[in-house]
N, C-alpha and C positions, 0 to 999 in steps of 0.2 A: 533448881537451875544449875548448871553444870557450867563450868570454869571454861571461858574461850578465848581461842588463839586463833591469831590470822597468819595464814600460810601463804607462802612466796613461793616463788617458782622451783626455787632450789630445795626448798622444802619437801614441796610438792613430788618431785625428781623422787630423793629419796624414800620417801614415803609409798611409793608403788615402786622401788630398787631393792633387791635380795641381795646387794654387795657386801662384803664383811666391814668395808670402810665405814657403813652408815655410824656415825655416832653416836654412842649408847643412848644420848638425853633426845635423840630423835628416833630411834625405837622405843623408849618407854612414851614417849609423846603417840606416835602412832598406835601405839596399843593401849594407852586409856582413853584415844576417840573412839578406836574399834569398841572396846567395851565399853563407850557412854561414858566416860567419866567427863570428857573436853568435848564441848563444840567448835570444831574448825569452822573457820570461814577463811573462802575461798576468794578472793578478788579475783574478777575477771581478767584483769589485766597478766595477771600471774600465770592461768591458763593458757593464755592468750602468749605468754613468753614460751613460756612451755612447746605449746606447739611449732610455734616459730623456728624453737631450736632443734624438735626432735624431728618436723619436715625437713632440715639441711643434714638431719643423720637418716633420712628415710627411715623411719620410725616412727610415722602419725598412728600406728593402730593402736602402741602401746598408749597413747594418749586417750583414743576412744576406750580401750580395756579401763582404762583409772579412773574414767568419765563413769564412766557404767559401774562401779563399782563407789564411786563418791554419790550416785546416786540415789542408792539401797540405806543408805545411813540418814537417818532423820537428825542426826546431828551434824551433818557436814553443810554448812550453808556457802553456796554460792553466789558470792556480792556481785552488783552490776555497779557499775561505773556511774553515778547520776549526781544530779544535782546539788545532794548535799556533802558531796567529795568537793565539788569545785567550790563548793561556799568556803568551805574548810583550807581550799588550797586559796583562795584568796585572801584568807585572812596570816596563811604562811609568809614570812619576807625574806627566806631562803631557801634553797632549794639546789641539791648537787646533780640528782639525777629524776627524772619526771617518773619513772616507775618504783624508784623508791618513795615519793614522794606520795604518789597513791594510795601506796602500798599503806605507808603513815597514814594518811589521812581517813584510811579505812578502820585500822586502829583505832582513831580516835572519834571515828562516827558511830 
């Protein structure tokens, strides 16, 4: 079993970005999923921000291009939003922002 990480939107951004800004600890993260060493998961919600931001830059394909390539990897899992996220946020008693808050609770499911 292999060491996993949940990815955020910003994450996510760079992880399908060829910028020279990406920071080093998130290209070697991106390339020990690529070779299997990390399973990513994905919350939807993260996705979900993602495309929200890159439809206001007209930019949704590159979103389907990262889709389709997060799909080919048996490591990359895509969380859905369900029941045992809300259990989790109910038992939270703060809370600064609701998609970071997911985001945790994804973590910690």
């Amino acid at each position: 079993m292999t060491d996993k990480v949940v990815i955020d939107a910003q994450v996510l951004f760079y992880f399908h970005y060829d910028y020279k800004k990406v920071p080093d600890l998130l290209r070697q993260l991106k390339r020990e999923v690529i070779e299997g060493k990390k399973t990513a998961i994905i919350p939807v919600i993260a996705i979900s921000e993602l495309i929200w931001k890159m439809r206001k830059a007209g930019t949704v394909a590159a979103v389907k291009e990262a889709l389709r390539r997060c799909e080919k990897y048996e490591n990359v899992i895509i969380d859905n939003f369900d029941l045992d996220i809300i259990k989790l946020m109910l038992k939270n008693s703060e809370s600064h922002e609701l998609h970071d808050e997911i985001i945790a609770m994804t973590c910690k499911k």
